[in-house]
N, C-alpha and C positions, 0 to 999 in steps of 0.2 A: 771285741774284735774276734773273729773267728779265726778258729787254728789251722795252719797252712797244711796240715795233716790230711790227706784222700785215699782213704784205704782200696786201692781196685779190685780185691777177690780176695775171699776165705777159701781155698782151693782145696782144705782139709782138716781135720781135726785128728790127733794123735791122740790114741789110748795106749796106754801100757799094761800089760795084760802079763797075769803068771805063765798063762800057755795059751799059744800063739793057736796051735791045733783047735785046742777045742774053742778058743773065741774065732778063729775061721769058721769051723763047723756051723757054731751059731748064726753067726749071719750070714751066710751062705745056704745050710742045707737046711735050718729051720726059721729064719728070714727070708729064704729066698731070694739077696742080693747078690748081686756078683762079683767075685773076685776082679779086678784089673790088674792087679801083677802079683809076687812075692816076690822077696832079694834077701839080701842077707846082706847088710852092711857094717864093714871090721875097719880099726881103726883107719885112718886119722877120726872116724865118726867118733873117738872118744874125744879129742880138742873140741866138740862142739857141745856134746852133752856132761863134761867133765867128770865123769867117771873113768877113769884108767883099764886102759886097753880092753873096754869093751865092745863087742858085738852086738848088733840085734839084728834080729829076722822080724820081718816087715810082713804085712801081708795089705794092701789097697783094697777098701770093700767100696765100691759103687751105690752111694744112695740113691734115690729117685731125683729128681731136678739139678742133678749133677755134683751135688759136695759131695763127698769123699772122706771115708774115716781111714785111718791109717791105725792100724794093729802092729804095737811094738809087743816084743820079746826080747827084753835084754839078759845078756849071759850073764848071770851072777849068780852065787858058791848059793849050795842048798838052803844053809841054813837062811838066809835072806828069803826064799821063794816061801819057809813053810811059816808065814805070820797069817795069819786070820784076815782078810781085811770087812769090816762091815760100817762103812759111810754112813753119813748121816745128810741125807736133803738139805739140814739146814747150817753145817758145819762150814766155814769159812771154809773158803778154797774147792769146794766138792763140785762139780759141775755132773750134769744128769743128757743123756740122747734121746728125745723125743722122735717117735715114729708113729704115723696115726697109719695105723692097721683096719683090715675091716671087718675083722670079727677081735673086739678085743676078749672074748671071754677064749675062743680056740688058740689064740696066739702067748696067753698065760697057761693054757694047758702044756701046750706044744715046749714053750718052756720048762715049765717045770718037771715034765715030762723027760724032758732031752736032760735033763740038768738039777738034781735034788738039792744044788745050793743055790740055784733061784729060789726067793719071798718075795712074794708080796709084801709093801711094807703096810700098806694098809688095803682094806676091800676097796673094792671098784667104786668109783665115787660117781655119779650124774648131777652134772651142772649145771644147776637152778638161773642162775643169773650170767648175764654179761655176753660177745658175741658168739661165744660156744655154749650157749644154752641149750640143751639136751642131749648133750654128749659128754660119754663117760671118757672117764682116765683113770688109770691108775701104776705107781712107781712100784718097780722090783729091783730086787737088789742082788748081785752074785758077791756072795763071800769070797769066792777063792779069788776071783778079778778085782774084786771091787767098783764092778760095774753099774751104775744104776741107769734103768730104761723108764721114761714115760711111755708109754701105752695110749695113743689118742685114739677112741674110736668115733 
């Protein structure tokens, strides 16, 4: 029997990010997407997220075909911001942002370039088999966010 369950739109995906600025910066002035708004939203937003009287500052980045990543920045004491973060692709729970780019070699430069805690976590891979045969990709990872991006060119 199938489940009465019909999900109508993923409308966005929510990152939490150490700083808000420079993951805007990124995908805006070295992605190239556009901002849709920033707010700042203070409690009651802690009754949802349960963290005690916290704020975050938002930022909406606009992908191509309409999803929408949403850029948190939640207010929390320093010593919490200055942990390391470095993901692992294969780590329970890690989820990755695919954007197929059209120069994936200028758009790892431009990264790493903008950003020295962009890696690569491996070289640019070309895809021998399956419907993306002959087209590279390759995963980066930002320590200080914890961000990882696939790269489809």
């Amino acid at each position: 029997m199938a489940s009465p369950v019909k999900v109508l739109h993923a409308p966005h995906t929510g990152i939490t990010v150490r700083s808000l600025e420079r993951a805007t910066h990124l995908f805006h002035n070295i992605l190239n997407l556009p901002v849709q708004r920033t707010a700042r939203l203070s409690p009651p937003i802690s009754t949802i997220t349960g963290h005690s009287q916290v704020e975050i500052d938002i930022a909406i980045i606009e992908l191509p075909g309409g999803h929408c990543v949403e850029l948190l920045e939640y207010s929390l004491p320093v010593e919490e911001k200055q942990v390391e973060m470095k993901p692992m692709s294969w780590e329970v729970g890690s989820w990755h942002l695919c954007l197929t780019v059209q120069s994936l070699d200028d758009t790892v430069k431009a990264l790493t370039e903008y950003d020295s805690s962009w890696t690569t976590m491996a070289a640019p891979q070309l895809l021998e088999k399956g419907p993306n045969a002959g087209r590279r990709l390759v995963y980066l990872r930002n320590k200080e966010d914890g961000l990882i991006l696939e790269l489809f060119e």
